[in-house]
C-alpha positions in Angstrom: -51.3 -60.1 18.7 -50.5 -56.4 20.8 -49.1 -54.3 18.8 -46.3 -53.9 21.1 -45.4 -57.4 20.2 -46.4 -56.9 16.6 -43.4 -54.4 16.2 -40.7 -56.4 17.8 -42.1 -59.6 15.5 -41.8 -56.8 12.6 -38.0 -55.6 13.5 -36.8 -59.2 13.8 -36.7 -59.3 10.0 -34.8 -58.2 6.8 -37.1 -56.1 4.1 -36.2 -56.5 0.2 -36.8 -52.8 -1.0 -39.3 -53.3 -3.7 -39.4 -56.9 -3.6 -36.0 -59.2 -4.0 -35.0 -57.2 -7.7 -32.2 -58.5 -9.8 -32.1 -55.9 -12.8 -32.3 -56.4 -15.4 -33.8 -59.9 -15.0 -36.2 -59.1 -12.3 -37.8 -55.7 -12.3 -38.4 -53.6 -8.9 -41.6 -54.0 -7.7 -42.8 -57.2 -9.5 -44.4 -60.2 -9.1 -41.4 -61.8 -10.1 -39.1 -59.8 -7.3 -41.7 -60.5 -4.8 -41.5 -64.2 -5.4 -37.7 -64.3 -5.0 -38.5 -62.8 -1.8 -40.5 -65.4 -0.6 -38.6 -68.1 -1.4 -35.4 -66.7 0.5 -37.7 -65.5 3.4 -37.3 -62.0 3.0 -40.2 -59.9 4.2 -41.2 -57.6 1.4 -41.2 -53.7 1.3 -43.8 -52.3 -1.8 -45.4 -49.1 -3.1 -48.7 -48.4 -3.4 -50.5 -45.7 -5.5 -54.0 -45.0 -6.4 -55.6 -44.8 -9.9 -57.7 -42.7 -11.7 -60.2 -45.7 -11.5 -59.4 -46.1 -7.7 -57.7 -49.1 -7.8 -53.9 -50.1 -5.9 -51.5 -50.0 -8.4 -47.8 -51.2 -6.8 -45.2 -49.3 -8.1 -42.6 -46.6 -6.8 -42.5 -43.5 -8.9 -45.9 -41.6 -9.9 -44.3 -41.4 -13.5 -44.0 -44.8 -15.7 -41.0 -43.2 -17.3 -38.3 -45.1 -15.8 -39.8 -48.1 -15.1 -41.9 -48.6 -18.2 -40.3 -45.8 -20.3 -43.5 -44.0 -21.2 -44.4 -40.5 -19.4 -47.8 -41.1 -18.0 -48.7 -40.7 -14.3 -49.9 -43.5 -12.5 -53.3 -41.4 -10.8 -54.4 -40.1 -14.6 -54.2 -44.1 -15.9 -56.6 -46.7 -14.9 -55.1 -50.1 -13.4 -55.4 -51.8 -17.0 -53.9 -48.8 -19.0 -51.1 -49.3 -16.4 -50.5 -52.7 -16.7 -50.4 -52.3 -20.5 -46.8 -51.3 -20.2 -43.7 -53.6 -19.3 -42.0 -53.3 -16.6 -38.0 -52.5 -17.3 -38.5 -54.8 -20.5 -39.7 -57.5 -19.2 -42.2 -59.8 -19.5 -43.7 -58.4 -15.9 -46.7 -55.9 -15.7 -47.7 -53.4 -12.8 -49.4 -55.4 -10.5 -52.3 -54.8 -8.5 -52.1 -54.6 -5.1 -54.5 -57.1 -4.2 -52.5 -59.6 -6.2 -49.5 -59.1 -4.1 -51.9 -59.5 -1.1 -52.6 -62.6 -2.4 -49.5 -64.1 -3.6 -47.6 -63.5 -0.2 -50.7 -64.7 1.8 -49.2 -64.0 5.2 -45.9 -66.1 4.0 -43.7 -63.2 4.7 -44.4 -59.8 6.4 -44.9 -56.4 4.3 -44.0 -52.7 4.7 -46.5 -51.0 3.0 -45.5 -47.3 1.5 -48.3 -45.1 0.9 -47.5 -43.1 -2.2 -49.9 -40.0 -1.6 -50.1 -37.6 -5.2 -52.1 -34.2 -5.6 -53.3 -34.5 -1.6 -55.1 -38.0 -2.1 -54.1 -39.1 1.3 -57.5 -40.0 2.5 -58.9 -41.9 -0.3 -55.4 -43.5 -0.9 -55.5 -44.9 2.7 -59.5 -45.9 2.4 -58.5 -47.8 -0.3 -55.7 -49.9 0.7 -57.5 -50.4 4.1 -60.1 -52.0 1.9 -57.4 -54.1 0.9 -55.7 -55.1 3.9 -59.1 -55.4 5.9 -59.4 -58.5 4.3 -55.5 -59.9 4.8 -54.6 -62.3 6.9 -50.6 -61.8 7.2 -48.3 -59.5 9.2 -47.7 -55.8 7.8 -47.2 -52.2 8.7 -47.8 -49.2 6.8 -45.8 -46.0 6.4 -45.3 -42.6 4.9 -43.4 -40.2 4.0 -46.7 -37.8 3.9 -47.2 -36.7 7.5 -51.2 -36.6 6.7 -51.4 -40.0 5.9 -49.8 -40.8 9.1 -51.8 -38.9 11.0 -55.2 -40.1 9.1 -53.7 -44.0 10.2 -53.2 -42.4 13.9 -57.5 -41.4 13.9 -58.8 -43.9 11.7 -56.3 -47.2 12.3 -54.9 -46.5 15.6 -54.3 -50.6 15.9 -52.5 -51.0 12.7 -48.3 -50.2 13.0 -47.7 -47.1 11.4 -44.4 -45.6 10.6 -42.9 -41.9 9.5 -40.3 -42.3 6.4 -37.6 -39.6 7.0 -34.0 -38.3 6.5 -32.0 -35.0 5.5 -34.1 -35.6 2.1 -33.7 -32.6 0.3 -30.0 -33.3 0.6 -30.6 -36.1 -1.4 -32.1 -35.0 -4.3 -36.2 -35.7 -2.9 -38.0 -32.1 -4.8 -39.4 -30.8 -1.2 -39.8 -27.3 0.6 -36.9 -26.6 2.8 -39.9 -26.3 5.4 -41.0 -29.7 4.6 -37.6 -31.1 4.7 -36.9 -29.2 8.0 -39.7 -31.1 9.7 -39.3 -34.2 8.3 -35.0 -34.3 9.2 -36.0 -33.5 12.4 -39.0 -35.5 13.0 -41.3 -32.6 14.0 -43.9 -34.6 12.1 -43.6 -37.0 14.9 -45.8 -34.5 17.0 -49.1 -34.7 14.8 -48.4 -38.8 13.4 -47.0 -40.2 16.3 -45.7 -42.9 14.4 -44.7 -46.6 15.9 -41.8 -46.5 14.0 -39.3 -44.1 12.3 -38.4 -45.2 8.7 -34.3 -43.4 8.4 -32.5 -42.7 5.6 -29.0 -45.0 6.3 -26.7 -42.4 5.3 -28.5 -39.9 7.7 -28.4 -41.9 10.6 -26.1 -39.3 12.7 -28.7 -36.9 12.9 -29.0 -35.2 15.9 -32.8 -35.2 15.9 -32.8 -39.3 14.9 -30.1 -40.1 17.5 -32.1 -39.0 19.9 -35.2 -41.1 19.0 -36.1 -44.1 21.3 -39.1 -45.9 19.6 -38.6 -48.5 17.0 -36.2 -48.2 13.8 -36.2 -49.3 10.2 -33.6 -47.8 8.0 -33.5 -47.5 4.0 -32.1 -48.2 2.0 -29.2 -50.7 2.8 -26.8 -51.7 -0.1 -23.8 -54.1 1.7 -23.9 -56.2 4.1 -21.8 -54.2 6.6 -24.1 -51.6 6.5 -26.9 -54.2 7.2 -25.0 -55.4 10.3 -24.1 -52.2 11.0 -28.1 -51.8 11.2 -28.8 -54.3 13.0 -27.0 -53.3 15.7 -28.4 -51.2 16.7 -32.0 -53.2 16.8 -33.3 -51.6 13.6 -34.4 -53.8 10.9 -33.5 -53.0 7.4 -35.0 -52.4 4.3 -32.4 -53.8 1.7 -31.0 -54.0 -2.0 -28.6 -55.3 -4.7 -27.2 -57.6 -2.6 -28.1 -60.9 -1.0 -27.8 -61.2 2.7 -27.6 -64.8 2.8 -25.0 -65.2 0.6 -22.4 -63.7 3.2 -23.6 -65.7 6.3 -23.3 -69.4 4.2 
């Protein structure tokens, strides 16, 4: 498939924001949430970080704390250390990201965030191309780390790469105002040239964003209005806490 056409296969969709979640029943980021996914057809949005022992660990914050309430960081833990831990209190584990790989098998598309830590960008990416060399279904990849985008741009110019952006230091997101400057107003764009812009919702009116014309994703969506809202204007979301279906039976 083009990619051209690969994108507008991608935007036709609705993304569960670390796999369909139902806390406390269903942690974030689970097998279990990326199963419920599946089944209601969701395509699947998922973190990926790298271990000490360079293996794909899927999970959203580089600390276990909240998810696993103990204060290690994912890069200084091998994969089984990791999966030691429950997840949220469950009876779910970090999972691998080859297992996800292989539990969705091309079922549902995936938006793949590359968690870069401590300037591991270009082993981070090695290693999940390693992965996804050998996957069959439809994905993209995307970054809120402008080198990582740009290392996809030289070294996987075919795959669909996207630049994850928004007023971010407004929200809380521990960043130079620098950093924040360039990311709000998609300067980064220059060096990544991204396929795709990944907004923050609430950010939307930015001048900078407004003025983009390429293709749209936005995070993260929590009603449906603001879905439809999304939709409208031919982004596709990336969604949570709510079920989408549920307001169209």
């Amino acid at each position: 498939m083009k990619k051209s056409d690969l994108i507008k296969e991608l935007l036709k969709h609705r993304y569960a924001h670390r796999g369909f979640h139902d806390k406390p029943k269903i942690p974030e980021n689970s097998m279990a949430a990326f199963k419920r996914a599946m089944l209601e057809g969701f395509g699947i949005e998922l973190d990926v970080h790298l271990t000490k022992d360079n293996k794909l660990a899927v999970i959203h914050d580089a600390s276990l704390k909240r998810t696993c309430g103990v204060d290690f960081l994912i890069e200084e833990m091998t994969l089984e250390e990791a999966k030691q831990y429950p997840l949220e209190e469950s009876e779910e584990s970090i999972p691998a990201f080859e297992e996800v790989l292989k539990l969705v098998d091309g079922l549902v598309p995936l938006v793949v965030e590359l968690k870069v830590e401590g300037g591991n960008e270009e082993a981070l990416c090695r290693r999940t191309f390693e992965a996804l060399d050998k996957y069959k279904g439809m994905y993209c990849v995307e970054s809120f780390n402008p080198s990582a985008v740009m290392w996809l741009k030289k070294n996987r110019p075919e795959v669909v790469r996207g630049q994850l952006a928004g007023a971010l230091k407004k929200g809380g997101f521990p960043m130079s105002p620098l950093a924040d400057f360039l990311l709000k107003n998609l300067w980064v764009n220059l060096l990544g040239k991204p396929d795709f812009v990944a907004y923050k919702f609430e950010d939307r009116d930015t001048k900078a964003f407004k003025k983009y014309t390429g293709a749209k994703f936005f995070w993260t969506i929590r009603s449906f209005d603001d879905l439809k809202k999304a939709e409208a204007t031919g982004a596709a979301p990336i969604f949570e806490k709510f079920n989408p279906k549920e307001y169209e039976r």
